[in-house]
matplotlib code that plots the C-alpha trace (Angstrom):
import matplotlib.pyplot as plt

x = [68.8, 69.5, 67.0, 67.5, 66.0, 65.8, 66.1, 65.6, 69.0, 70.8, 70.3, 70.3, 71.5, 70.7, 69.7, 73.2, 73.9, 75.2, 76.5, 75.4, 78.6, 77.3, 77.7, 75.6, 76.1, 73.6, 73.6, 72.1, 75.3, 77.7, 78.1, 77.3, 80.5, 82.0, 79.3, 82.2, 84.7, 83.2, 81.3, 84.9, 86.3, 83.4, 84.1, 87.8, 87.0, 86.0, 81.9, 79.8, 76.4, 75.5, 72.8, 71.1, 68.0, 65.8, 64.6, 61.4, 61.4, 64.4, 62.2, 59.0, 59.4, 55.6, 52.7, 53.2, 56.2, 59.0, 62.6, 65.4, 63.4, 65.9, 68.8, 68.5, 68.4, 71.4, 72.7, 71.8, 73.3, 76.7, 76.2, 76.0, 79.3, 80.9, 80.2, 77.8, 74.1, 72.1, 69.5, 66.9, 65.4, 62.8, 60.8, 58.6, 59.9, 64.0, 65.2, 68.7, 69.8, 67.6, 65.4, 62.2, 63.3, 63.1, 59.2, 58.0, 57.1, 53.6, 52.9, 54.0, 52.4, 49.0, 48.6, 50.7, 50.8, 48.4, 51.8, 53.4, 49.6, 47.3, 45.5, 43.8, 44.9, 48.4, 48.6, 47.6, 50.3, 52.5, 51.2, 51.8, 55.3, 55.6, 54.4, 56.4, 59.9, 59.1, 59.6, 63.0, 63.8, 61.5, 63.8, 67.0, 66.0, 68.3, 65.7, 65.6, 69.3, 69.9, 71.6, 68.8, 68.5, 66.2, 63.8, 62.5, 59.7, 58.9, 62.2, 62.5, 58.7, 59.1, 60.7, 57.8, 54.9, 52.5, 50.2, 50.5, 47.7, 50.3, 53.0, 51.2, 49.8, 53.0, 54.5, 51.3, 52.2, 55.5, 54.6, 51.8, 54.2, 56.3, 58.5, 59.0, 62.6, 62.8, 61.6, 62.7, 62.0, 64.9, 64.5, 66.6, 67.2, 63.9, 61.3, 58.9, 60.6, 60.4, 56.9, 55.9, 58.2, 58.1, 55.5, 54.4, 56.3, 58.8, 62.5, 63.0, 66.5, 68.3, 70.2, 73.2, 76.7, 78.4, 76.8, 76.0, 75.3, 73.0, 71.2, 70.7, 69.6, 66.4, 65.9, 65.7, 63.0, 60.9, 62.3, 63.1, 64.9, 65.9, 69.0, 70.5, 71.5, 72.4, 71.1, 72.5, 76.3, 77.0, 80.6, 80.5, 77.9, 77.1, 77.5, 75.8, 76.1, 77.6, 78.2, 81.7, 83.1, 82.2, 84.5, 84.9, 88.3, 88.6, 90.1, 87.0, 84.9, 86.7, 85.9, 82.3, 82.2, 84.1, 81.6, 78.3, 80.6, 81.3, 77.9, 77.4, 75.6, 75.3, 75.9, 75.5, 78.4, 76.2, 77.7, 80.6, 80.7, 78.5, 79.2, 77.9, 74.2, 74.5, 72.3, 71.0, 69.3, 70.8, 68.0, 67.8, 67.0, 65.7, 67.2, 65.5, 62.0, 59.7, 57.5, 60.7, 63.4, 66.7, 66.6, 70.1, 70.4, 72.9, 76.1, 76.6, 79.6, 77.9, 81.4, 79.9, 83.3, 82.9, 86.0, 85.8, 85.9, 84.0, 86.9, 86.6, 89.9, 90.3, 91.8, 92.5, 89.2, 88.9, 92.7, 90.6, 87.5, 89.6, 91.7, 88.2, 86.2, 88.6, 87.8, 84.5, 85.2, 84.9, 88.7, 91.1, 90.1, 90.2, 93.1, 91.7, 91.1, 93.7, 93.2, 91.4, 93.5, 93.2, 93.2, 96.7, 95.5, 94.1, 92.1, 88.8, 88.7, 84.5, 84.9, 81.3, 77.8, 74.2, 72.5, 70.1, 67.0, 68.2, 68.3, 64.9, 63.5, 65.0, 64.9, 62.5, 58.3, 55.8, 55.5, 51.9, 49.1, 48.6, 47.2, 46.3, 49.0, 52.4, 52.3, 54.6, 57.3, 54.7, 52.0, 54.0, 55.1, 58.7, 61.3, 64.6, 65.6, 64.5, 61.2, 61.2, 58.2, 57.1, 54.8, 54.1, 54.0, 51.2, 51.8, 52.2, 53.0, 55.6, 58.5, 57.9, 59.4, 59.1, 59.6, 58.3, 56.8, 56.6, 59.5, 61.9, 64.8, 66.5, 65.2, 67.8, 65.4, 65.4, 63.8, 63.2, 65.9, 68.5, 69.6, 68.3, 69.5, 69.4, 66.5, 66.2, 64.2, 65.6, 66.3, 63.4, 63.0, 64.9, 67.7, 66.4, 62.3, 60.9, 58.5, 55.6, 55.5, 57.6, 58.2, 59.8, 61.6, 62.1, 64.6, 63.8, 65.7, 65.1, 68.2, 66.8, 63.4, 63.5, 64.3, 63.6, 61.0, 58.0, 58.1, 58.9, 57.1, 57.4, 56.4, 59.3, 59.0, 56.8, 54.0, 52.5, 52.9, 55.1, 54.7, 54.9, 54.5, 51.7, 50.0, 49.8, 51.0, 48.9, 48.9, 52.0, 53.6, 55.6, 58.0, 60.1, 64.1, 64.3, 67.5, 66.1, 66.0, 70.0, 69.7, 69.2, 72.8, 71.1, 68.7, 71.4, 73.6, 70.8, 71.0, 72.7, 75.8, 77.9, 81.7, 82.3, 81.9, 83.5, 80.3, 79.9, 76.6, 74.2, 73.2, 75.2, 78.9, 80.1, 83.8, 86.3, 89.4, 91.2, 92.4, 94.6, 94.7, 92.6, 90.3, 87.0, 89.5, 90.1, 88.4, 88.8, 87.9, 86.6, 86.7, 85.2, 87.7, 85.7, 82.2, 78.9, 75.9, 75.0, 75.2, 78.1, 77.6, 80.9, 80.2, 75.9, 76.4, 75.4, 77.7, 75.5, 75.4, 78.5, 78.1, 80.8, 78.8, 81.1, 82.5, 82.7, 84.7, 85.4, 83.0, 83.5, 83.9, 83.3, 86.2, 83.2, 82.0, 85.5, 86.6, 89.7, 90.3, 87.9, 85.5, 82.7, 81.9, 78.5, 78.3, 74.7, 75.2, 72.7, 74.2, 77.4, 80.0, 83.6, 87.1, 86.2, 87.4, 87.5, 90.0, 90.2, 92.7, 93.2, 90.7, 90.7, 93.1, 92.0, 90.4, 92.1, 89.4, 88.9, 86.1, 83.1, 80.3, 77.8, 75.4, 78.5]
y = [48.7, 46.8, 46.0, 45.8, 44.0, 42.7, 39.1, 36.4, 37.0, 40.0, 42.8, 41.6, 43.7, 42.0, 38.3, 38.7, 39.6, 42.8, 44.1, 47.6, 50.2, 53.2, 57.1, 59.7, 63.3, 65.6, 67.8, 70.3, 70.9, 71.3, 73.6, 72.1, 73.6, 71.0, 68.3, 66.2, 66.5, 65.0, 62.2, 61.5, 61.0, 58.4, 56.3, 56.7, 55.8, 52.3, 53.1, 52.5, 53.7, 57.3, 58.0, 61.9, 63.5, 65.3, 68.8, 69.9, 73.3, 74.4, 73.6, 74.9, 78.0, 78.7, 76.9, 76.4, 78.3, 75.7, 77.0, 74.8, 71.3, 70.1, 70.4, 66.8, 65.8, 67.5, 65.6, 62.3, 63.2, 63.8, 60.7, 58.7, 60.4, 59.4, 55.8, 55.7, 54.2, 56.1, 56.1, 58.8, 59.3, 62.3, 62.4, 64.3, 64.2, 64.1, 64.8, 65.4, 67.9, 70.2, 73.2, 71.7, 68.7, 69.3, 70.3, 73.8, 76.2, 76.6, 73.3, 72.9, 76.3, 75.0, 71.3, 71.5, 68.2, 66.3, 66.7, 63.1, 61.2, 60.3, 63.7, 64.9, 68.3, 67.4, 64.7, 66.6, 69.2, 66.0, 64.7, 68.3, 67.8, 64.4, 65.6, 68.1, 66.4, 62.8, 62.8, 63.2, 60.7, 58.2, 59.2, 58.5, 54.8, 52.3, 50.2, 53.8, 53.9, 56.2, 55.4, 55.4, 51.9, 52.5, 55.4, 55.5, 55.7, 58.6, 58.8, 57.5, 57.1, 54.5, 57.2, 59.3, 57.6, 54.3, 55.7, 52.9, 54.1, 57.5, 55.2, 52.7, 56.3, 57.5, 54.2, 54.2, 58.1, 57.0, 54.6, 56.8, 59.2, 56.6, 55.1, 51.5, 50.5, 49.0, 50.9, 50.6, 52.4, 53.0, 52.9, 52.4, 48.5, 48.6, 46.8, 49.9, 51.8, 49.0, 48.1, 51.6, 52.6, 49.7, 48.7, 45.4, 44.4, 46.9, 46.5, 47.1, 48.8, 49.6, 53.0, 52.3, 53.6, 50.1, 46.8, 45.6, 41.5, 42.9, 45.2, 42.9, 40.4, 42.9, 43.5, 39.5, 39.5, 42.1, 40.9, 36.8, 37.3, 39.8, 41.6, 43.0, 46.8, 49.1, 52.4, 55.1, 54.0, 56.4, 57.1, 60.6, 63.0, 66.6, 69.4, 72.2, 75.9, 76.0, 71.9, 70.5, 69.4, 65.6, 63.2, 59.9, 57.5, 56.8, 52.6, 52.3, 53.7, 51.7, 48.3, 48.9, 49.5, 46.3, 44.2, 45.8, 43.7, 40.9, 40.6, 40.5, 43.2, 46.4, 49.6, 53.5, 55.5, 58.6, 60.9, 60.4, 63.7, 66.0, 69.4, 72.5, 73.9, 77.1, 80.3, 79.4, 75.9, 74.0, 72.6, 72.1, 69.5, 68.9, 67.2, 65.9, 65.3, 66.0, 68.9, 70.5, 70.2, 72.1, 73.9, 72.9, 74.5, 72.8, 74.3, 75.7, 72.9, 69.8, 67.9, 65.3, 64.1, 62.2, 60.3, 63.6, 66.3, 69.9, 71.2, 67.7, 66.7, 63.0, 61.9, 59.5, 58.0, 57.8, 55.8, 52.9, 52.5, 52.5, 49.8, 47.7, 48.8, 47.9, 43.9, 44.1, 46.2, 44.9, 45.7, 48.3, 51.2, 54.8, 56.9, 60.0, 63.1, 66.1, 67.6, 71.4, 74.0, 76.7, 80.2, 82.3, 84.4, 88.0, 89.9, 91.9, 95.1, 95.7, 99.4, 100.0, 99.4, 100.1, 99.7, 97.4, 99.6, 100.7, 97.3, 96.4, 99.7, 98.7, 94.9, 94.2, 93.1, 95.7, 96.3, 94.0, 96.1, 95.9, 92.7, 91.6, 88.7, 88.9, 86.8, 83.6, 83.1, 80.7, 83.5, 85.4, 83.3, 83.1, 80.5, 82.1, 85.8, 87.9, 89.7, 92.7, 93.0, 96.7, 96.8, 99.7, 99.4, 101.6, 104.2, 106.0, 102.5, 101.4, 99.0, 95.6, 92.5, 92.2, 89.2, 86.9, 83.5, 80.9, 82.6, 81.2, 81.6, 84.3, 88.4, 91.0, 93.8, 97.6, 99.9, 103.3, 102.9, 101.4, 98.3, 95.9, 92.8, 89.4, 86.7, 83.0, 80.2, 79.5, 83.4, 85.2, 87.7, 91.2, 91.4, 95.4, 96.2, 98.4, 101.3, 102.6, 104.6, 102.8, 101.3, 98.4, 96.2, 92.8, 91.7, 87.7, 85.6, 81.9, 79.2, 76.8, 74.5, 71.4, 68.3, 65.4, 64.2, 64.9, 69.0, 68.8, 72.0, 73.9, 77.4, 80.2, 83.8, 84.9, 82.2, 83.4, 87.2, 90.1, 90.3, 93.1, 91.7, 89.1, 91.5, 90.5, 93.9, 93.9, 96.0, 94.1, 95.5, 92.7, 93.3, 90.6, 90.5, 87.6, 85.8, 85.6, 89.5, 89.4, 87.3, 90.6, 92.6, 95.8, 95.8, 95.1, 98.0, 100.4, 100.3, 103.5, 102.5, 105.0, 104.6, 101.8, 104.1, 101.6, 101.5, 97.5, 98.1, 96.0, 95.7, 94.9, 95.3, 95.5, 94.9, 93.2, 91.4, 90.2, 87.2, 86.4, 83.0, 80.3, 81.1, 78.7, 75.7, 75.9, 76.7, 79.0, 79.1, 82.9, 84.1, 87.2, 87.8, 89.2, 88.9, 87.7, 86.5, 86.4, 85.2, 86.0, 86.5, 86.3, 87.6, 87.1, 83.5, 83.2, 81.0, 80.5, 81.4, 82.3, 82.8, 82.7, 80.5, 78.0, 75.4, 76.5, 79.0, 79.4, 79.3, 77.4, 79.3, 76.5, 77.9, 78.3, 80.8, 83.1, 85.0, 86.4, 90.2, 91.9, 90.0, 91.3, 90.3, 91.2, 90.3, 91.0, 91.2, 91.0, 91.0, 93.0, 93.7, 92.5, 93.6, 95.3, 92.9, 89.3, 86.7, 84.3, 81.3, 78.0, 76.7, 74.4, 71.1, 68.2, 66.1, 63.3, 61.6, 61.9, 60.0, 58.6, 60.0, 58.7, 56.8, 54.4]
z = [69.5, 73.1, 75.3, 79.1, 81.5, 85.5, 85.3, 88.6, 89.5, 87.2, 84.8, 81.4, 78.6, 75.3, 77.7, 78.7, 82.6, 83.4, 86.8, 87.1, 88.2, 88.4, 89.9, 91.0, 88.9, 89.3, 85.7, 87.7, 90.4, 87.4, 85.3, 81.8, 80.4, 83.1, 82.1, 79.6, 82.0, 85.2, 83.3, 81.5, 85.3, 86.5, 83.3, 84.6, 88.1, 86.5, 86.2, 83.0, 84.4, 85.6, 88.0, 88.4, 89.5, 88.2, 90.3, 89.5, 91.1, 89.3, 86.1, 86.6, 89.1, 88.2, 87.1, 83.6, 83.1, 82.3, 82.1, 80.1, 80.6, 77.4, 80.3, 81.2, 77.6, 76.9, 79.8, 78.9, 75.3, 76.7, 78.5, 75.8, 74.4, 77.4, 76.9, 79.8, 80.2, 82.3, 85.2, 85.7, 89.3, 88.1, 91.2, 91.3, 94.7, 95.4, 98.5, 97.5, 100.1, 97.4, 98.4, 98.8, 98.1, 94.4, 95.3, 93.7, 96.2, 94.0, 94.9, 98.6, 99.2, 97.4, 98.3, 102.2, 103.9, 100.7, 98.6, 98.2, 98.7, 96.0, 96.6, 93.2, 92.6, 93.3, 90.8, 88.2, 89.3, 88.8, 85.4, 83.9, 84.9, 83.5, 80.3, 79.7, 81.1, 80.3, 76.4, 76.3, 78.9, 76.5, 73.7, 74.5, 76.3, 75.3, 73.1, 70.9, 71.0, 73.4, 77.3, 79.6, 81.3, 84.8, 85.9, 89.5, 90.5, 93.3, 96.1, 99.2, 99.8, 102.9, 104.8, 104.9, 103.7, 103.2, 100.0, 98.3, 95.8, 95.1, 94.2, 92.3, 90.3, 89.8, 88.0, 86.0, 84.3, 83.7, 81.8, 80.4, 79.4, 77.3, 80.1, 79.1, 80.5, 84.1, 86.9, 90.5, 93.7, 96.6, 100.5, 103.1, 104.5, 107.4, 107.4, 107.6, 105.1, 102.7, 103.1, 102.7, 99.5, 97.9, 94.7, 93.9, 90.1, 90.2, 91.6, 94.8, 96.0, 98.8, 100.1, 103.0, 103.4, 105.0, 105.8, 102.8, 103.6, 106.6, 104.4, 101.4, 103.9, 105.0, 101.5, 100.4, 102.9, 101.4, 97.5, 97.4, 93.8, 91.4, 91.0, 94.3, 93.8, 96.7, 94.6, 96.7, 98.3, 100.7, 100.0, 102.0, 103.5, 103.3, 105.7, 107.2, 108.0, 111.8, 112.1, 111.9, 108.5, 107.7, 105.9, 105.4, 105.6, 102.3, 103.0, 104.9, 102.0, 99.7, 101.4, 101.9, 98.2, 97.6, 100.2, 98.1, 95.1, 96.5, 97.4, 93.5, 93.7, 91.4, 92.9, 92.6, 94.6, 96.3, 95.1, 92.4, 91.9, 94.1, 92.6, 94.0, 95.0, 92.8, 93.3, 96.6, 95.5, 98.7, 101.4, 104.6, 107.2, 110.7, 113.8, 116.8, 117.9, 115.3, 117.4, 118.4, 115.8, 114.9, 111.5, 109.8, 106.4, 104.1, 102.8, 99.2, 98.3, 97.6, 97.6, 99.8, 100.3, 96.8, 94.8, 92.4, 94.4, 93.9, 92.0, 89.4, 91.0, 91.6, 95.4, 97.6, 97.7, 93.6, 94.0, 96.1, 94.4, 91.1, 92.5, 93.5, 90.1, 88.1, 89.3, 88.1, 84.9, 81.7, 79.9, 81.1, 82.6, 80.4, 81.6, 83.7, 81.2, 82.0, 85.5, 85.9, 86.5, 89.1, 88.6, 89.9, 93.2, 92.4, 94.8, 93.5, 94.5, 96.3, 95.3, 94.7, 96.8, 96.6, 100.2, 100.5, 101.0, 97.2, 96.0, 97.3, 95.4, 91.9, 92.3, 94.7, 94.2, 94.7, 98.1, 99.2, 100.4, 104.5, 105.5, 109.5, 109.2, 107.8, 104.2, 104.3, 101.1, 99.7, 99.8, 98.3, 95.5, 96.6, 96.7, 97.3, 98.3, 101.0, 102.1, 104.1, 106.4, 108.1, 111.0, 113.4, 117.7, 118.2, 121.1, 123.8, 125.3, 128.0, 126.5, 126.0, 124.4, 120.9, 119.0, 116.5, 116.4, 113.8, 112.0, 109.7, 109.4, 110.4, 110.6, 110.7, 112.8, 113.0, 114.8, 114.0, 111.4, 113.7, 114.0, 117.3, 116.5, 114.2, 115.6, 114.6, 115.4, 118.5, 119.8, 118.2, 120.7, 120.6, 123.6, 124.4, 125.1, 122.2, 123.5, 120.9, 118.9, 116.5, 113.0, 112.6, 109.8, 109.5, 106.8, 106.4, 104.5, 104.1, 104.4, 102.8, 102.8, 104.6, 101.7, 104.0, 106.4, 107.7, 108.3, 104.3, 102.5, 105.9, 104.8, 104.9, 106.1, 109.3, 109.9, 112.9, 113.7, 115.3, 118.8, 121.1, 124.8, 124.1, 121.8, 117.8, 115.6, 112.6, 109.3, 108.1, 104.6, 102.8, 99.9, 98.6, 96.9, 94.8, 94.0, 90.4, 90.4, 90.1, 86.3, 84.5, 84.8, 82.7, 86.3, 88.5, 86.6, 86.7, 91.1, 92.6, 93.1, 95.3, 96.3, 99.6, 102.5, 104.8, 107.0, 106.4, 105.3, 104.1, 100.2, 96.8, 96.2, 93.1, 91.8, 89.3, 88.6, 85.3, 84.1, 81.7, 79.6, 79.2, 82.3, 80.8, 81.1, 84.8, 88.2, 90.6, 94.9, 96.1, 99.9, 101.8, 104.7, 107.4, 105.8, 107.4, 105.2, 101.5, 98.1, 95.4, 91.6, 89.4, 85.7, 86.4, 87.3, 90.9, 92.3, 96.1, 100.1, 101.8, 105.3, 108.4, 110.0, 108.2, 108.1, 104.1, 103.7, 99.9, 97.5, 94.0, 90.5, 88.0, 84.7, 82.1, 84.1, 84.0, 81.0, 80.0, 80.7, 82.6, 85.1, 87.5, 90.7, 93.2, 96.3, 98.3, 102.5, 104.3, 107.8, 107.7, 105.0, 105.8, 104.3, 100.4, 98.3, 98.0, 97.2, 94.2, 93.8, 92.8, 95.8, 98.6, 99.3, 97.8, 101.1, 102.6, 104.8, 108.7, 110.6, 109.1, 109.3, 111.5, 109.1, 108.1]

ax = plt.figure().add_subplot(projection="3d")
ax.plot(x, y, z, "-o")
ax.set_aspect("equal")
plt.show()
C-alpha cells in the first residue's frame, strides 16, 4: 500500500516527490461503455492522474432515493486499470456548467439562499449524501490500494462565499466519513476569492487558463509553501445556446500548459475530455449586473474545446500538450488506443407523432389542484421537463396586455387553443392584446438552472404570476412532463401515436433507422434540418437539447448506445417540428482552434 502526501515543496508518493499530471473526465458526460476508451487517451496524452466530479442531483433526485451511487466507483475502478491515480471533487457543490450546479432541486427548493452556509438543515441534507457516496471513495484510496490520491473539499467557495465555519464543517464529514488522503480546496488567483475559499491546513489551489507565474504569485501570498498545483487549466471553454462558438488556439493553449510546468508546478487540464451533458443535465449562467442579468443556458456538447474531443478523437491541441507532457513524463508515452469510428450516413424516417397535449395525458403528473399563484418547478418537485400552466381571463373585459413576470425560461402561450406566441425573460409580454373571456396555456420549459454565482438555486417555472393589464389571474392549474417520464419505453409506446400529418406540431416523434456492423464500437452525430426546440432519445437513451438557437447543431450518439439492425429514435418538440426525419453520420470535424476565449 502507498501513501501520498503534500510535502513543503511537492507531493510525495511513498516520501518520494511526485509532479501531479492530471485531466479532468467527468464519468458522468460519458457513456460508461466509452469510460476505457477516454481514460486510455489521457494516459496517451502523457497524464497519470485523472480528476472528476461528483453531481449530487443526478444521484439523489429525491430525498433519500439514491439512483446508481456505485457509478463513481465503477469509475475509479476503471481508473485504476488505466494506470491512473485519481482525484475526487464530490462537492456537494460543483459548479461544472451542471444544472444546479450539481445541487438537488429538493434542496435548493427547501433551503434557498442558506444552501452553501453552515445552516443546519442543509448540512444534514449534506451529511446524508456523504454517507451514502463517501464509502466508496474511502475504499479505493491509495493507502487501501486503490487510485484515489486528493478529495476537495466544497468548489469554488471564494467565488460566492466567506462561511468559513461551512467549509471548515464540510472537511470535518469528509474525514468523518473515512476520507483520510489529502484534501485541498480550488479558487481562482484573487485575493477575495482566496480568503474566502480557502481552509486553514488544507491545500490551497488555483483555477486560471494563462498566467501561471502571476497567478502562483497571488497564491504564495495566501500559501508561503506547499506544492503549487493550478487544479483547473483552462485549455478551452464552453458555449451557449444563441452565443458564438468558442475555441481556443491550440499553440497558445499548449504554452500556457508548458509555463504552469515550468513553474514546477502540477496541473489538471479543464477539461481533457469534456464529453456531453446527456438528458438535459446542462446548466446555465448569468451575465451582467447581478439585479439585472442575461439568462445563458449552456449547450448539450460539453466538448469544451478539450485535447479529446466529444467524439474521443484526439486533435491538434492533444499533438501539443503531448509534445510538452511528454517532458515531464516518467518513460515513454502509451501509444493512443485505436480511434472511434463513425457511423455511415442514414436518415430516420419521423413517420409517427403523438401531440403534445397526448403526451402530457399519458406521461405527464396529475394535474395540481387550483392554487392563487402559479407553483414554481421546485414546488412542484421538478428538475427537468416541462409544466403546463392553465389560467382563465375572466370576462366580458376589453383587451389588454397579457404577460408574465418572474418567468423562466421560456412559455410557448395559447389562447383559446391557438397559438399567440413564445415569451422569455426578456420579452414576456404577448405581441396581440387578449380580451376575456379566455383560457389560456402556458407551456414552460426550463433551460437549465443557473451553476455559478450568486442567483444559484434560482427557482424555474412562473415565480410571480400571469398578468392581464396590471391585474394578477389566479386559479392557476399546473401539470408537469418530466424528462424522466421518457425512461420507461412500454409508457412512451403506450402514447397515441398517429401518422405525421405535416402540421409541425408540437409533441413526440417517433422513427428508426438500421445499422449494420459493429455499431457499439463507434459513434455517431444526429441533425433535425429545420427543427426548433427539444430533446432527442435514440434506442431510450436520451441523448440532450437540440435547439436552432445554435451554435450546436448536431447532437452526439456515444456507439454503446447504437445496435445493430433496427434502431428507434423519439424526438419531443416543443416549439415547431421541422423536416420528418433526422440525419445520422459520422459527426462534426474534429476542431482546429480560433481565438481564445476571453478568460485566457
Amino acid at each position: 500500500m502507498a501513501d501520498f502526501t503534500v510535502g513543503d515543496d511537492h507531493f510525495r508518493l511513498d516520501g518520494k516527490p511526485v509532479r501531479l499530471l492530471s485531466g479532468a473526465l467527468h464519468y458522468f458526460r460519458v457513456h460508461e461503455g466509452q469510460w476505457d476508451h477516454r481514460l486510455a487517451m489521457l494516459r496517451a496524452m502523457g497524464l497519470n492522474c485523472v480528476e472528476t466530479y461528483v453531481p449530487w442531483n443526478l444521484h439523489e433526485p429525491q430525498p433519500g432515493r439514491f439512483r446508481d451511487v456505485a457509478a463513481l466507483g465503477r469509475f475509479l475502478d476503471a481508473a485504476q486499470r488505466a494506470g491512473l491515480w485519481a482525484i475526487v471533487r464530490p462537492g456537494p457543490y460543483i459548479c461544472a456548467e451542471w444544472e444546479n450546479g450539481g445541487l438537488p432541486v429538493w434542496v435548493t427548493g427547501r433551503f434557498g439562499r442558506r444552501v452553501r452556509t453552515r445552516d443546519a438543515g442543509y448540512l444534514d441534507a449534506v451529511r446524508a449524501w456523504f454517507a451514502e457516496l463517501l464509502p466508496q471513495v474511502a475504499e479505493r484510496q491509495i493507502g487501501r490500494g486503490g487510485p484515489v490520491i486528493m478529495v476537495q473539499a466544497e468548489n469554488e467557495y471564494g467565488s460566492y462565499g466567506t462561511d468559513a465555519v461551512y467549509l471548515r464543517r464540510v472537511a470535518e464529514m469528509l474525514v468523518e466519513f473515512g476520507v483520510s488522503v489529502p484534501l485541498f480546496t480550488s479558487d481562482g488567483p484573487e485575493d477575495h476569492m482566496l480568503t474566502g475559499g480557502s481552509v486553514p491546513g488544507l491545500l490551497a489551489t488555483a483555477n486560471f487558463g494563462s498566467g501561471a507565474r502571476e497567478a502562483f504569485r497571488v497564491l504564495r501570498r495566501h500559501q508561503p509553501d506547499g506544492p503549487l498545483m493550478c487544479m483547473e487549466f483552462w485549455c478551452g471553454w464552453f458555449e451557449h445556446w444563441g452565443a458564438p462558438p468558442v475555441v481556443r488556439d491550440p499553440a497558445q493553449a499548449a504554452g500556457a500548459l508548458r509555463e504552469i510546468l515550468e513553474c514546477g508546478a502540477s496541473v489538471n487540464i479543464y477539461m481533457a475530455h469534456g464529453g456531453t451533458n446527456f438528458a438535459g443535465w446542462a446548466g446555465a449562467n448569468r451575465s451582467g449586473p447581478v439585479q439585472d442579468q442575461e439568462l445563458q443556458p449552456t449547450v448539450t456538447s460539453y466538448d469544451y474545446d478539450a485535447p479529446v474531443d466529444e467524439y474521443g478523437r484526439p486533435t491538434e491541441k492533444f499533438r501539443l500538450f503531448r509534445e510538452v507532457l511528454a517532458k515531464y513524463a516518467e518513460g515513454p508515452l502509451p501509444p493512443l488506443p485505436p480511434e472511434p469510428t463513425g457511423l455511415a450516413p442514414v436518415r430516420a424516417a419521423l413517420s409517427e407523432w403523438a401531440p403534445l397535449a397526448d403526451v402530457l395525458e399519458v406521461l405527464g403528473d396529475e394535474e395540481q389542484p387550483e392554487s392563487g399563484v402559479p407553483p414554481t418547478f421546485e414546488e412542484l418537485g421538478v428538475d427537468r421537463g416541462l409544466v403546463r400552466y392553465r389560467v382563465s381571463v375572466p370576462g366580458p373585459r376589453r383587451p389588454y396586455a397579457l404577460g408574465v413576470s418572474g418567468l423562466r425560461d421560456l412559455a410557448l402561450v395559447y389562447v383559446d387553443g391557438v397559438r399567440r406566441g413564445v415569451l422569455s425573460e426578456e420579452d414576456s409580454t404577448l405581441a396581440e392584446p387578449v380580451a376575456g373571456p379566455a383560457e389560456v396555456e402556458l407551456w414552460v420549459e426550463s433551460l437549465g438552472r443557473v451553476n455559478y454565482g450568486p442567483r444559484l438555486g434560482e427557482p424555474k417555472g412562473i415565480s410571480g404570476g400571469v398578468l392581464h393589464e396590471r391585474q394578477f389571474l389566479h386559479g392557476v392549474r399546473a401539470r408537469a412532463l418530466r424528462l424522466d417520464a421518457f425512461e420507461e419505453p412500454a409508457a412512451v409506446g403506450s402514447l397515441p401515436f398517429v401518422p405525421v400529418d405535416g402540421s409541425g406540431g408540437t409533441g413526440l416523434y417517433r422513427g428508426s433507422f438500421e445499422v449494420a456492423g459493429a455499431a457499439g464500437t463507434g459513434h455517431a452525430g444526429l441533425e433535425l434540418p429545420g427543427w426548433t426546440r427539444g430533446f432527442v432519445w435514440v434506442n431510450g437513451f436520451c441523448l440532450g437539447r437540440y435547439w436552432a438557437a445554435g451554435p450546436q447543431r448536431t447532437l452526439y450518439v456515444p456507439g454503446p448506445v447504437l445496435r445493430d439492425g433496427v434502431n428507434e429514435v423519439w424526438v419531443l418538440e416543443v416549439e415547431g417540428a421541422g423536416a420528418p426525419y433526422a440525419e445520422l453520420g459520422p459527426g462534426v470535424p474534429v476542431r482546429t482552434g480560433g481565438p481564445a476565449p476571453g478568460h485566457a
